[in-house]
N, C-alpha and C positions, 0 to 999 in steps of 0.2 A: 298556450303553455301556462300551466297551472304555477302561482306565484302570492305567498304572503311575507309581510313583512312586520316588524314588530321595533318599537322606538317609543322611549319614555310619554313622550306629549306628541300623540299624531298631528296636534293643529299644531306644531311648530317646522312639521314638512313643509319647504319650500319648492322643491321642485322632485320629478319624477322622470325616469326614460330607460329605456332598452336599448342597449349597443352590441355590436354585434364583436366580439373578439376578435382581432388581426394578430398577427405578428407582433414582437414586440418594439421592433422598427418605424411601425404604425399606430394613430391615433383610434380612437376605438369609433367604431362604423356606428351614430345613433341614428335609429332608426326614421325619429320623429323627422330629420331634418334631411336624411338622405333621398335624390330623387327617385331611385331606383325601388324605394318603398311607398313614394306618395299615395295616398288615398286606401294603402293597404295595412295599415296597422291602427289597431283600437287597443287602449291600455284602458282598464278598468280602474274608475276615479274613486270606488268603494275605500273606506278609511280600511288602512291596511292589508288592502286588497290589490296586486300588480296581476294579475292575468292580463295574459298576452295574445291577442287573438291575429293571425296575421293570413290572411285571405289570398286566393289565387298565386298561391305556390308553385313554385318551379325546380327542378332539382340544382340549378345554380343558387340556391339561400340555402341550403346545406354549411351548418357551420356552428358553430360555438354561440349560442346568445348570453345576454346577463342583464341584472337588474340594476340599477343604484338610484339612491335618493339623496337630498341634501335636506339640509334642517338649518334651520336662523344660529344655529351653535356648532353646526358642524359641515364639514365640508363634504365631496361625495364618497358615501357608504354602496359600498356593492356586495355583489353577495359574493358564498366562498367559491363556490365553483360552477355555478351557469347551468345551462342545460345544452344539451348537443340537441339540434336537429337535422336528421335526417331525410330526404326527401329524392325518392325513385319513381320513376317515371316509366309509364306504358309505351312499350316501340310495338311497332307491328313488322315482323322479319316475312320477307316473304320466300317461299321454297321454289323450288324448281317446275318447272311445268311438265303435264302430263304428255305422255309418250305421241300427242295425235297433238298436242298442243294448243287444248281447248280448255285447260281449266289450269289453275296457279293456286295452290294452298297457300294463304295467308296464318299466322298466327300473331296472338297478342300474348308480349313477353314480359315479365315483371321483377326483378328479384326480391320483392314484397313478400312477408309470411301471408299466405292467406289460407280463408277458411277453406275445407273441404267443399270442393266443384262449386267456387263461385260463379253467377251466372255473369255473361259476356254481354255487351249492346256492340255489333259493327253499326260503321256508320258509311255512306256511299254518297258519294259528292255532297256529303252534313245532312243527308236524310237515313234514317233510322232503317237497318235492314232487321226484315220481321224474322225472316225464316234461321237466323242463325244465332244461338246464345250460348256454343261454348267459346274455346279457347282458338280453338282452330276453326275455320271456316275455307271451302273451295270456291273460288271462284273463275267469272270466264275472263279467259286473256281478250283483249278488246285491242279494238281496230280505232277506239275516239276516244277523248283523253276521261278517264275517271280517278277517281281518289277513294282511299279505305282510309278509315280509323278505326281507333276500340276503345272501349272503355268499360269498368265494371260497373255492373247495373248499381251496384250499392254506391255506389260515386261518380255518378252517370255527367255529372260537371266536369270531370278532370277528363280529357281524352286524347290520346298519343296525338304525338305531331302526324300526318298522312302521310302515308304512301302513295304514289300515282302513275301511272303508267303518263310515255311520253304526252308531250303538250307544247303547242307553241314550236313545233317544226318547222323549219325557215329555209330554201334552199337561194344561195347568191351568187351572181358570178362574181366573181371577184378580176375585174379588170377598171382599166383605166379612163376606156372611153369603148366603143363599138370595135369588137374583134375584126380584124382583117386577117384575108386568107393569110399564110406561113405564120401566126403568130399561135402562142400556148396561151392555151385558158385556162384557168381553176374555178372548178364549181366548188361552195362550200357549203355543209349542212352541220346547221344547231337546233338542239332541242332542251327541253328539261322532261327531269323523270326523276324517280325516287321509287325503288334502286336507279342507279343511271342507266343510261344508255351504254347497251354491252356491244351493237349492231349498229352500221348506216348502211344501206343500200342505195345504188343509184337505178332510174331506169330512164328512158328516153322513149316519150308516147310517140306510141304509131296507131295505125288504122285498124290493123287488126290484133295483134297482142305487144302491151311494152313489153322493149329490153331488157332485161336487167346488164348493167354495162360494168357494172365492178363494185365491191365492198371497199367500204374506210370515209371515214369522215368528208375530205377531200375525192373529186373526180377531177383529173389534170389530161388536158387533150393538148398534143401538139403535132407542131404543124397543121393547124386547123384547114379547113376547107369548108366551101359551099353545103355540101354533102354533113355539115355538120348542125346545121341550124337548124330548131326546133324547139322544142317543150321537156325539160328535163325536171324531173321532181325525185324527194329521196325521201326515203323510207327509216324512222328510227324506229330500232328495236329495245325493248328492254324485259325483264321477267316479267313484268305486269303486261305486256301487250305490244302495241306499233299502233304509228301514226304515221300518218304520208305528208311530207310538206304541200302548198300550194303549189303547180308546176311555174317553174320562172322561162322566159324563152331568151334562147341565145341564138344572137341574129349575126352574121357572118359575111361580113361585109367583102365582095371582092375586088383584087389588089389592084389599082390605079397604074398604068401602062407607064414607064418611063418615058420620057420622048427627050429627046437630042436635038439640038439645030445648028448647025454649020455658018 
């Protein structure tokens, strides 16, 4: 941020800083001493020279800044009215998938003026993909967890947060100790995804094709039985693709005989 200032005797500046405007309920935010700016701001120590350089931007420092100085005769001088910065940031939206369900249009979105057809970098688990440099790019819906970004080639450092199809698919029983016949289980499934997870699937391996045994986050069996023990693993869905949890085994303990004695 471009910044001069002018004062009878420059060697009689005492001190120098950038504060960020709050409210007027609020102290003024200086940069020099806030952690949230450590290691990110250089102020130009040029006699009458305050440029503001302030590095690795994010659109939360969006906000009102301002200069002031102090002098051995005066106390702090700011300036009249600051400068606003603005800062917008690259998301990648992803679309709907195609009709066979083999390919997902990603785009990178900005509400940035920019030049006519600036060129695009996606990036693919933070390696650089060659073959796509607009705005839009299609890709394949995946079965193992991957990540897009974008970013413009002319500012090839700043790049969206990612996107990713599921990861980290977990399937649990959720009980208290080993099932016994007539008791309810619940199997649970969690994942991560960006978009989220829109889908869970259950299925239960067999010899020649799994089950699929019911949709929803939760699989609740009661009145259990023998007949129920095995290998169940679930399925998260989301726009970017699916991933299959590890299979977890639920083992089905049966019911121990009353006995009476007289």
């Amino acid at each position: 941020m471009s910044c001069r200032f002018t004062t009878p005797d420059p060697s009689s500046v005492t001190k120098r800083e950038w504060y960020r405007v709050q409210n007027q309920e609020k102290e003024p935010q200086v940069l020099d001493t806030d952690p949230k700016y450590s290691g990110r701001v250089s102020v130009s120590t040029v006699t009458s020279n305050c440029e503001l350089t302030l590095s690795n931007v994010s659109v939360i420092d969006s906000g009102f800044y301002n200069f002031r100085f102090k002098t051995q005769s005066s106390d702090w001088i700011s300036g009249s009215f600051g400068v606003h910065l603005t800062v917008t940031g690259l998301r990648v939206t992803v679309g709907s998938t195609t009709i066979d369900g083999e390919t997902v249009t990603l785009s990178c979105m900005t509400t940035c003026a920019l030049s006519n057809n600036p060129a695009y970098i996606w990036y693919k688990n933070g390696q650089r993909v060659s073959d796509c440099k607009s705005a839009s790019c299609s890709v394949a819906a995946v079965s193992s967890a991957v990540s897009y970004s974008c970013a413009l080639e002319s500012h090839d450092g700043l790049k969206s947060p990612p996107v990713y199809s599921p990861k980290n698919t977990r399937a649990v029983v959720l009980s208290s100790g080993e099932p016994v016949e007539g008791d309810s289980v619940t199997l649970s499934c969690s994942s991560e995804a960006k978009p989220s997870v829109h889908t869970y699937s259950w299925f239960k391996q067999r010899a020649t094709a799994d089950t699929l045994l019911t949709t929803g986050q939760n699989y609740s069996i009661r009145n259990i039985s023998s007949q129920h023990s095995g290998l169940y693993y679930c399925t998260a869905h989301s726009q970017m693709g699916r991933h299959n949890s590890t299979p977890v085994h639920l083992d089905v303990l049966g019911k121990v005989p009353a006995f009476f004695f007289k």
